[in-house]
C-alpha positions in Angstrom: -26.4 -78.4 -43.5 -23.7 -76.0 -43.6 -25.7 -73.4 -42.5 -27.2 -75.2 -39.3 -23.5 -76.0 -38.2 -21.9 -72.5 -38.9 -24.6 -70.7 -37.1 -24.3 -73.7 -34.1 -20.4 -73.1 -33.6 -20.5 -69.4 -34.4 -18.3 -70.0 -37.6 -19.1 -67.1 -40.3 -19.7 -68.5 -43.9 -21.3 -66.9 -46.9 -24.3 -69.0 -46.7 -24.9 -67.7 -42.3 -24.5 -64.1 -43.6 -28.4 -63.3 -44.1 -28.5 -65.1 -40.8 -26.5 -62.7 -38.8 -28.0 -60.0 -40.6 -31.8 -60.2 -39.8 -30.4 -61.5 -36.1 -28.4 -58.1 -35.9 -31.3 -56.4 -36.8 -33.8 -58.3 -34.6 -31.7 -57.1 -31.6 -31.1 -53.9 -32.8 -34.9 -53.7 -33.0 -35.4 -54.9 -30.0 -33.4 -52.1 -27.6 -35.4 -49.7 -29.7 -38.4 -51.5 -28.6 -37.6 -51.5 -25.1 -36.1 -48.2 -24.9 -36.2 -44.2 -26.6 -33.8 -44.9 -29.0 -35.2 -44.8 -32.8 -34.6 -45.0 -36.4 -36.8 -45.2 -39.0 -37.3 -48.8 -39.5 -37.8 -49.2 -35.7 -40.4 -46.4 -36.0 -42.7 -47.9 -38.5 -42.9 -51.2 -36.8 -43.5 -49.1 -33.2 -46.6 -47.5 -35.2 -47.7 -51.1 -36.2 -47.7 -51.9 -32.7 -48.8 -49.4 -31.4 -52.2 -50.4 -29.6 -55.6 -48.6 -29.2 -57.4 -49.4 -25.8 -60.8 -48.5 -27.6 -60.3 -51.2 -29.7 -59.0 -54.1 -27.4 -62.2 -53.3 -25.2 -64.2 -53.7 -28.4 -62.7 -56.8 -29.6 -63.2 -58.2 -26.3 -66.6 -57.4 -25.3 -68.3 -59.9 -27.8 -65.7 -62.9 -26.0 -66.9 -61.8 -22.8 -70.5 -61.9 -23.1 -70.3 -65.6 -24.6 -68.5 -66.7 -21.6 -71.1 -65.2 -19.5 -73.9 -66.7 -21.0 -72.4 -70.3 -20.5 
């Protein structure tokens, strides 16, 4: 309960400090995301996401071709 009403009024406790951590990071993560700027945890998850065309055409080929036959 604590935690819920720290992070609602913006009042740092011990228990919200994980909290503000991974949300620091998420938006730090997300500028990298969105622009050049990099650091290594930001560049593994940029090679997780990073997406093949080859394989979204593949993956949806098999989707298409049921639709077509209904």
């Amino acid at each position: 309960m604590i935690v819920f009403l720290s992070l609602a009024i913006s009042y740092p406790t011990l228990a919200v400090a994980p909290h503000i951590f991974i949300d620091a990071y998420n938006n730090v993560l997300a500028v990298a995301m969105a622009t050049a700027f990099s650091f290594p945890q930001a560049q593994k998850v940029k090679e997780y996401l990073k997406v093949d065309e080859s394989k979204i055409a593949v993956a949806v080929a098999p989707v298409e071709a049921a639709k077509e036959e209904d």
